[in-house]
Each structure stands twice: as C-alpha cells, then as structure tokens.
N, C-alpha and C positions, 0 to 999 in steps of 0.2 A: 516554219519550224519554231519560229519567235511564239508563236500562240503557244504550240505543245509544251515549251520548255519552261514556258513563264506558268501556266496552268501546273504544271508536275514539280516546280520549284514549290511554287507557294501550300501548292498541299501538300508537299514532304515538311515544312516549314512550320504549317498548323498540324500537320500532325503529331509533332514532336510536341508543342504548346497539351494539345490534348493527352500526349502522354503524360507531362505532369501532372496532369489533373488526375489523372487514373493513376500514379503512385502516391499523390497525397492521400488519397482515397484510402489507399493500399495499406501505406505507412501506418494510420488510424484508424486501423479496423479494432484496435486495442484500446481507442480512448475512449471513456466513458462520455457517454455524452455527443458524441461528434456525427455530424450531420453530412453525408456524402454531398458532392457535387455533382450534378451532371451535364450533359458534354453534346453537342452539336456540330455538324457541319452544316454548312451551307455555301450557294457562289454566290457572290458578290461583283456587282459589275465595275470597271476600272470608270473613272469621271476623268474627263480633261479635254483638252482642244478637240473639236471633232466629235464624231461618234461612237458611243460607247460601246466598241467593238471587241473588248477583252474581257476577261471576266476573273476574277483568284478565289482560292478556295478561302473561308474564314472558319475557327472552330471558336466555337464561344459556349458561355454557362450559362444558359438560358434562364435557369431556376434551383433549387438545393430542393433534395428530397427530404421533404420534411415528414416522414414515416418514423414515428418513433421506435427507440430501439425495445428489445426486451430489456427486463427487469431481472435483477441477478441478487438474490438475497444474500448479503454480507455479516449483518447485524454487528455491525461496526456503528454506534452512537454520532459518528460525525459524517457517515453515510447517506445522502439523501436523494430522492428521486421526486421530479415533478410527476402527478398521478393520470394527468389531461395534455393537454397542448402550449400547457405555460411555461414559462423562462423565468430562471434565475437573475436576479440582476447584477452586476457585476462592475469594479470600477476596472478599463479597461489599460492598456500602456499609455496610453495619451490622457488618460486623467477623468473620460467623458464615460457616462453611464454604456454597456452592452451587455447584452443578453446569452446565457447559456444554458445549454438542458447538462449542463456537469458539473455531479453533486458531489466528489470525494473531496471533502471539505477539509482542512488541516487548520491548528490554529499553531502562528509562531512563537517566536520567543518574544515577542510586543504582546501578544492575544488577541492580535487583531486574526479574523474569523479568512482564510482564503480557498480557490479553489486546488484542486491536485496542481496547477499550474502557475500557482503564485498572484493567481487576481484578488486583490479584496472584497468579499458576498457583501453588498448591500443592504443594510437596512430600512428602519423608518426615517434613521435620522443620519444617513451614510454607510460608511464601513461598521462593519458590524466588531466589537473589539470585547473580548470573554475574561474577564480576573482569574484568579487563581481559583479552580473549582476540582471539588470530588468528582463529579457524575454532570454532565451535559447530556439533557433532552432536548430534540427538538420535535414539537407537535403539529399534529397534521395542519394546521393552518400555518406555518413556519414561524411560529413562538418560540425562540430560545427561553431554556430556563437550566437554572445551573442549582446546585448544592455548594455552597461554598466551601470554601478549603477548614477541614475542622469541622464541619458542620453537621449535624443529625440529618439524617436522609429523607427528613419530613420539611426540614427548612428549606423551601425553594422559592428561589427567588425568579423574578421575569426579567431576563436582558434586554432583549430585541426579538424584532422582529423579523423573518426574512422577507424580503423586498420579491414579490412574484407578479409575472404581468401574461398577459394573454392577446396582444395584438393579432389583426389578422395577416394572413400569411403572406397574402397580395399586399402588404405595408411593410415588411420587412427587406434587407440583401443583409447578403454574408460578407462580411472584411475580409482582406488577406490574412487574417489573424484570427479569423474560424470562427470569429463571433457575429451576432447578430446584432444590427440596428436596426431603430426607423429610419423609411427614407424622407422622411422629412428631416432625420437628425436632432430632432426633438428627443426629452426622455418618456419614454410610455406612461402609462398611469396606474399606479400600485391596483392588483385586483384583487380583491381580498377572497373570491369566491376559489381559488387555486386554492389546491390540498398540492401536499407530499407523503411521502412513507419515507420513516427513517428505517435505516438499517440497511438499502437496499441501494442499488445501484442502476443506470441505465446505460446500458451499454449501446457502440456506435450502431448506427443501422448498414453501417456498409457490407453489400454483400460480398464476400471475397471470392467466392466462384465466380463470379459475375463478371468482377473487376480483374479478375485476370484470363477470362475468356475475351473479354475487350484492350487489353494489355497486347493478346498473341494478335487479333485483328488488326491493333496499330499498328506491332510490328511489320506485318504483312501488309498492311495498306503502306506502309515507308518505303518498304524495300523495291514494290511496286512503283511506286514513284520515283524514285531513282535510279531505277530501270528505264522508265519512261526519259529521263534527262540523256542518262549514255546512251538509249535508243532516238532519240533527238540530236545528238553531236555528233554521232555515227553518220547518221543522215546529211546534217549540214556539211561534214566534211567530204562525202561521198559527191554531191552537189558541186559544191565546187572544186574538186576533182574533175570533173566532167567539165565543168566551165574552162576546167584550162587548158584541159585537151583537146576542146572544140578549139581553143582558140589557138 
C-alpha cells in the first residue's frame, strides 16, 4: 500500500507545481512579449540505503517556447518590436543585465527609457535616459533620436542606442522573473545585425486553448490521484481489519 500511496501523493503534489506553471502561462497570455513555459512529467527513482525500489512522480520545465509571438500594429512612437530572434536588453531587479522580446517602452518622470514593467532598456553606454523632447524616433537598427523640446522638426538629434543581442537558444534559461539570461551569467554581446519595427508590438505566444485544455487534464489527472490515496487508506484500513479479526 506504501508504494501506491507514496506514488499518488507525489503526483498529486507535482501536479499542482505544474498547475502553476499553466496559470502563469494563463495570467500572460496579455503580456507583450512573454514567452510560455513548458511542462513535463516524468518518474524518478527514490536513492537511499538499499535498493532503489520506489519511484515519485517529478514535473519540471524542461525548455520555454521560444516561438515568437505575432506583431500587433499600435503606431505608438515608444512601441517597438524585435523583427528576428533578438532580445531587448534590460537592467533587471538585481541590478545585472537580462533579456526581453517586450517592447512597450515608457519613459518616466527622470527620462530614463523603461519597459511597460518598469525595467530600465539598455543602451551603448547603460540605461538609456531621453531629455525633454517634441517627437521620439526610434530606427530600425535601435537608434533613438529625438526633436528637442522647442525645436523645428528637422533638428534631430542622436540619443542612444538600443542595446539588441541574439544568443543562441541552447545558451539561454528563463528566471523566475520571466526574463531571460546566459547561462554562463555573462552579459551577451551587443549584435548590431538586429532590426526592430516601431510602432508595433509583439504579443505573448501563449496559446490559451491549449493552456486551458492542459489546465482541465490537471485538474483531472489530481483528482485521479487523490482517489488513488483514499483508495489506498480504504485498503490499508480494510487489511488490518482483517488482521484483527484473525486474531
């Protein structure tokens, strides 16, 4: 009984783990830019004195679907979208460079350049930070340039540059915090051969049929499992009932 129950624990246990992953998912089918996860099982055998005679279920995130999303024309000037497989660069909550395909750029009350999510965009020479301007372009190689405040619409001047990199896929993992690093933890190396499109946006690639036809399966793969437990305590107690009868 000990096998069945410890086997139906640990997969109702991963399976709820994996239901989060499939509400994160869920949650950000709305964010520009965000990159779904995906979700495995597999058994794992127990180690310890003896022979490895048990086994538990484990759910893990093997890899992130890096299938870009569609492009969604806004024509919003602080709107931008990577055109290939490049990344935004980004200064991340911890201070250290990270990478993002999310381009709704905002700038604050400092001018400093960030994303809808309050990251600072990276330039040539850090954060990218905008004065007081009429009209902000930015060019498909990620050239800022501005009009200054007062200024004739012919006076344009060059701010920064945006910082775009193109690692390969098998060199990157995703943070808790949805962005992307190397995993050497290194910063990448600015790629200048990355284009964007202003005006546009790239929306998430999660697909929400998808993630919520895999949402109803967890539920049912849990509830299965839990069955499995009370149909194992059922048993054990039936068991020794009988033991004491006999005796």
């Amino acid at each position: 009984m000990d096998r069945m129950l410890y086997i139906a624990m640990s997969g109702a246990k991963e399976t709820m783990h994996s239901q989060s992953t499939t509400s994160n998912n869920l949650a950000n089918a709305s964010t520009s830019g965000f990159l779904a996860d995906l979700q495995q099982f597999r058994s794992m055998p127990v180690f310890g004195p003896g022979q490895a005679t048990r086994v538990y279920a484990m759910s893990e995130r093997p890899a992130t679907d890096f299938a870009p999303g569609a492009k969604m024309m806004t024509e919003r000037d602080l709107d931008v979208a990577v055109s290939g497989d490049g990344w935004f660069a980004v200064q991340s909550r911890d201070g250290n460079e990270a990478y993002t395909r999310r381009g709704d750029l905002q700038i604050d009350a400092n001018g400093l350049v960030t994303t809808g999510n309050g990251l600072p965009l990276l330039g040539d020479g850090g954060p990218i930070a905008i004065p007081p301007a009429e009209k902000v372009t930015i060019g498909s190689d990620g050239t800022i340039s501005i009009v200054p405040e007062g200024g004739a619409p012919t006076q344009l001047a060059v701010i920064d540059r945006i910082k775009m990199v193109a690692p390969q896929f098998d060199q990157m993992r995703k943070g808790q915090d949805g962005l992307m690093r190397l995993e050497s933890g290194e910063p990448a190396e600015a790629d200048a051969s990355q284009r964007l499109v202003q005006g546009f946006l790239e929306s998430s690639n999660v697909n929400t049929v998808n993630e919520m036809v895999n949402m109803i399966e967890l539920q049912r793969r849990y509830e299965m499992q839990v069955r499995m437990m009370k149909t194992a305590d059922e048993m054990a107690s039936r068991a020794a009932s009988l033991l004491r009868s006999g005796g």
